[in-house]
BAVEXMAR-547199 format. One record per residue (C-alpha): residue number from 1; residue in one letter; x, y, z. Coordinates in steps of 0.05 Angstrom, whole numbers, always signed. Layout:
% residues N
<NUM "A" <X Y Z>>
...
//
This chain:
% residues 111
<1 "X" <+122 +865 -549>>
<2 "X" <+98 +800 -532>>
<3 "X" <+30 +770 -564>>
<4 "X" <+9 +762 -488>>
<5 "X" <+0 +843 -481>>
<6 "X" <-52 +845 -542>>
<7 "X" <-92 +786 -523>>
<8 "X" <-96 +796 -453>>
<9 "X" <-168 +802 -434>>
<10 "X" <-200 +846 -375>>
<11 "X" <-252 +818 -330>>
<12 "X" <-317 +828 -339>>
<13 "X" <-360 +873 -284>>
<14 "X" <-389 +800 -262>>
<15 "X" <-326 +761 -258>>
<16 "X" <-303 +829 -209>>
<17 "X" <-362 +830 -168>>
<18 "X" <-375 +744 -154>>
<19 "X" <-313 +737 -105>>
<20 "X" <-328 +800 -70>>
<21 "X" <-401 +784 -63>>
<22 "X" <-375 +709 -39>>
<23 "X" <-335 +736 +9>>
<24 "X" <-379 +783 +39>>
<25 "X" <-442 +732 +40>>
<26 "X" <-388 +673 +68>>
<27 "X" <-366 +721 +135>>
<28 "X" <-429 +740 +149>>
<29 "X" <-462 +675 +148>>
<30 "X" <-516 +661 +203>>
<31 "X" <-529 +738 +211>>
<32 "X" <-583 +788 +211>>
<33 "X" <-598 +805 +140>>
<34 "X" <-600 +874 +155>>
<35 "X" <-522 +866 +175>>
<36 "X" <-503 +829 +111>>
<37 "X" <-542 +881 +61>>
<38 "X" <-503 +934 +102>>
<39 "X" <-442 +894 +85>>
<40 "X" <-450 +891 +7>>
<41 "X" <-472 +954 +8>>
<42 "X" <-403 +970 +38>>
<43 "X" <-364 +927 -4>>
<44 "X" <-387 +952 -70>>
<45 "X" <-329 +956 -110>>
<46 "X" <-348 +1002 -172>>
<47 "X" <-360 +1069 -155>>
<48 "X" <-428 +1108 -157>>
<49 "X" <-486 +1059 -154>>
<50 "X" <-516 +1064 -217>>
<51 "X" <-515 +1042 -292>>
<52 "X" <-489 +975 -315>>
<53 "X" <-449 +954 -260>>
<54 "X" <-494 +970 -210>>
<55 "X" <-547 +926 -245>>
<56 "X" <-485 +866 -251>>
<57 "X" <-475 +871 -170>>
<58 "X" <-547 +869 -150>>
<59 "X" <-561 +807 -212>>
<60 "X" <-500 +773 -175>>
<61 "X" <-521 +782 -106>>
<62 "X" <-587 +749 -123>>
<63 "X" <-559 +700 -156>>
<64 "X" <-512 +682 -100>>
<65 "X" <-570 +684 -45>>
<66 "X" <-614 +639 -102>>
<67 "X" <-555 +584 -83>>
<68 "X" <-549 +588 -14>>
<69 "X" <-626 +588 +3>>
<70 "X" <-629 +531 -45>>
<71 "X" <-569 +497 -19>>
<72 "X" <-606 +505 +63>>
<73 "X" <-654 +479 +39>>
<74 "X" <-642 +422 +11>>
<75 "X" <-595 +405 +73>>
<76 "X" <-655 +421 +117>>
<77 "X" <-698 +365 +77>>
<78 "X" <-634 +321 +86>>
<79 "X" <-640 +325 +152>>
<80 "X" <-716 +326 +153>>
<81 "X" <-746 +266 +100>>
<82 "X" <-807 +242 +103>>
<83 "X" <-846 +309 +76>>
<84 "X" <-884 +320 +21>>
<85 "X" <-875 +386 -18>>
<86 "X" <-887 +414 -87>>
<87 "X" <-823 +401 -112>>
<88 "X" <-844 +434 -185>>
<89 "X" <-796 +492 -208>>
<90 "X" <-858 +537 -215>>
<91 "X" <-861 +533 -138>>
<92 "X" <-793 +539 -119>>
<93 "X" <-785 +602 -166>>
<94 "X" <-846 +631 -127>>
<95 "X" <-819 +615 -54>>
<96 "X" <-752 +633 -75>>
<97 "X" <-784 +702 -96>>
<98 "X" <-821 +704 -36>>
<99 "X" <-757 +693 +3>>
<100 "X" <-727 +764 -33>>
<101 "X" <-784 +805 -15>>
<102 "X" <-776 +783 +48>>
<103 "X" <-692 +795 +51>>
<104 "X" <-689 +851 +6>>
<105 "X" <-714 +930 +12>>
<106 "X" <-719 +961 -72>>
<107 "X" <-649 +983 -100>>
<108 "X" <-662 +1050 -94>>
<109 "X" <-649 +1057 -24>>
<110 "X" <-576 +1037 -46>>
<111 "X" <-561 +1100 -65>>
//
């Protein structure tokens, strides 16, 4: 057998989950957010909704939605200069926070 077979590494539960999450948030861009947490919650990919992987999915989805807000926004001041705002990360980590409480019910109603 080849050394190829032995080495070959499997993907971790995060390298799984990013594309899936991409493609979900991607299609569903511009829509309610009740209509995109229905479609990860539909796209899941691992099974029952607990343990580690469950944790990976819901670490990458925030991290995913972290980008794009960040990434609106910074178009959005692109498009809009001239104001002033606390650009410290102290404050965007608060309004980015915010922002999830706002987009997001508690993981347990995943189940």
């Amino acid at each position: 057998m080849s050394k190829r077979f032995y080495t070959r590494q499997s993907k971790t539960w995060r390298e799984i989950a990013r594309p899936i999450i991409k493609r979900v948030l991607d299609e569903h861009k511009g829509e309610p957010r009740e209509k995109i947490k229905r479609a990860l919650r539909d796209a899941y990919p691992f099974g029952s909704r607990s343990h580690y992987p469950y944790q990976v999915w819901l670490d990458e989805i925030r991290r995913q939605l972290e980008a794009a807000y960040f990434e609106e926004k910074k178009e959005a001041q692109e498009t809009e200069p001239g104001q002033d705002e606390d650009n410290s990360p102290g404050a965007k980590q608060l309004e980015f926070l915010a922002f999830l409480d706002q987009a997001h019910t508690t993981e347990a109603t995943y189940d």
